[in-house]
C-alpha positions in Angstrom: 4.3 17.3 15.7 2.6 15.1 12.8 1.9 17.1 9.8 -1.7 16.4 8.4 -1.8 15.2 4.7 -3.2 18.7 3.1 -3.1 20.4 -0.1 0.6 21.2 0.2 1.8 17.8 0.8 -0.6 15.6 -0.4 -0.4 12.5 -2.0 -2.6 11.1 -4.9 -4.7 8.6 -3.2 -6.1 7.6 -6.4 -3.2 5.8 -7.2 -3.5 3.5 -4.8 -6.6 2.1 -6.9 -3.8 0.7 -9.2 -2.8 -2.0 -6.8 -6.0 -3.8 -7.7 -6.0 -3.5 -11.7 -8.0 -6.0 -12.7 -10.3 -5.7 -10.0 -9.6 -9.0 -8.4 -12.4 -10.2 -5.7 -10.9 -10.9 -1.8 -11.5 -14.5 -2.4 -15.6 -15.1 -2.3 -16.9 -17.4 -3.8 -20.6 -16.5 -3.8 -22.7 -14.0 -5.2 -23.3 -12.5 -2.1 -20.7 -10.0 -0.7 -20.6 -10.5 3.0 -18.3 -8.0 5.5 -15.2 -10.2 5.9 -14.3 -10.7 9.6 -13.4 -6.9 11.3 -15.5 -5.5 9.6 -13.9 -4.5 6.5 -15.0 -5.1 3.1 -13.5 -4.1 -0.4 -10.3 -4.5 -2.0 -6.9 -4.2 -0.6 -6.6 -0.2 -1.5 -9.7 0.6 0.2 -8.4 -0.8 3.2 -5.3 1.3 2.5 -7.2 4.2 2.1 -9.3 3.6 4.8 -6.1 3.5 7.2 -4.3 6.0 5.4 -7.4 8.2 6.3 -7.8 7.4 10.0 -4.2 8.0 10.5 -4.9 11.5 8.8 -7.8 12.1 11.2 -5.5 11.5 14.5 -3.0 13.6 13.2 -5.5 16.4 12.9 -7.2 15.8 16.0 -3.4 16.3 17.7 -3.0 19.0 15.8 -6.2 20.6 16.8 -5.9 19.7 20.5 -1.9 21.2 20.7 -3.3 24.2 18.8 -6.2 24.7 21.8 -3.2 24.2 24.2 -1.0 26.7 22.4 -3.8 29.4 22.2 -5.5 29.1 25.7 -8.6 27.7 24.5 -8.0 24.3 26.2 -5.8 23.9 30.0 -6.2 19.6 29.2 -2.4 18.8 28.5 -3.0 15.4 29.6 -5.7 14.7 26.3 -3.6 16.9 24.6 -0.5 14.7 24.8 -2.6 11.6 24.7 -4.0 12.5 21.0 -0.3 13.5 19.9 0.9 9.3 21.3 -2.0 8.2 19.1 -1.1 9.9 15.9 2.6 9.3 16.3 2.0 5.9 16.8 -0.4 5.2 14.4 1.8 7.2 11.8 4.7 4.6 12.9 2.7 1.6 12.7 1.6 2.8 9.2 5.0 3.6 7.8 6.2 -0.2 9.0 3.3 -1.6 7.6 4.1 0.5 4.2 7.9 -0.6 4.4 6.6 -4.6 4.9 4.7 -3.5 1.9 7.2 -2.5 -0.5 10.0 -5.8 0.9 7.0 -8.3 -0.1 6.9 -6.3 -3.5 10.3 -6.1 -3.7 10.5 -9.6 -3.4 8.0 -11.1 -5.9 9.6 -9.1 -8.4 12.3 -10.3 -7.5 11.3 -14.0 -8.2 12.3 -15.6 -10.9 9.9 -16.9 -13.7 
């Protein structure tokens, strides 16, 4: 079962502001600051917190849904099992995207000057 970033385990998400120092622009040129394509908008850590965020919400959502199994309150083991794929494999696709992460980082410092 995933285990929902809380106050037990959680991580500083502030840090992840860091990434972005110098508060470099995603690349427009104008004054304007139109949604980039998907809909998403901001800097590279608000992205990151915006899918570290969502991925929370499934997990908790499983959680939720195994609980109502567990307790009676809910007979829908189909939904139930559906919500637990999600958050496993959102929770997967965010850790490989976190590893791709830290190789590419790995790699420019790395680099030699």
């Amino acid at each position: 079962m995933a285990i929902p970033i809380g106050a037990e385990n959680a991580i500083n998400l502030n840090n992840i502001k860091e990434l972005n120092p110098n508060n470099i622009s995603s690349g427009e040129s104008s004054g304007s600051a139109p949604a980039q394509e998907g809909g998403v908008s901001g800097s590279f850590a608000d992205a990151l917190l915006n899918s570290i965020n969502k991925v929370n919400e499934l997990q908790n959502t499983a959680n939720n849904s195994a609980e109502a199994i567990a307790t009676g309150k809910s007979s829908n083991i189909h939904q139930a099992m559906i919500d637990m794929e999600k958050a496993n494999d959102s929770f997967e696709l965010m850790m490989q995207v976190r590893n791709k992460i830290i190789t590419a980082y790995n790699s420019i410092m790395n680099m030699q000057v």
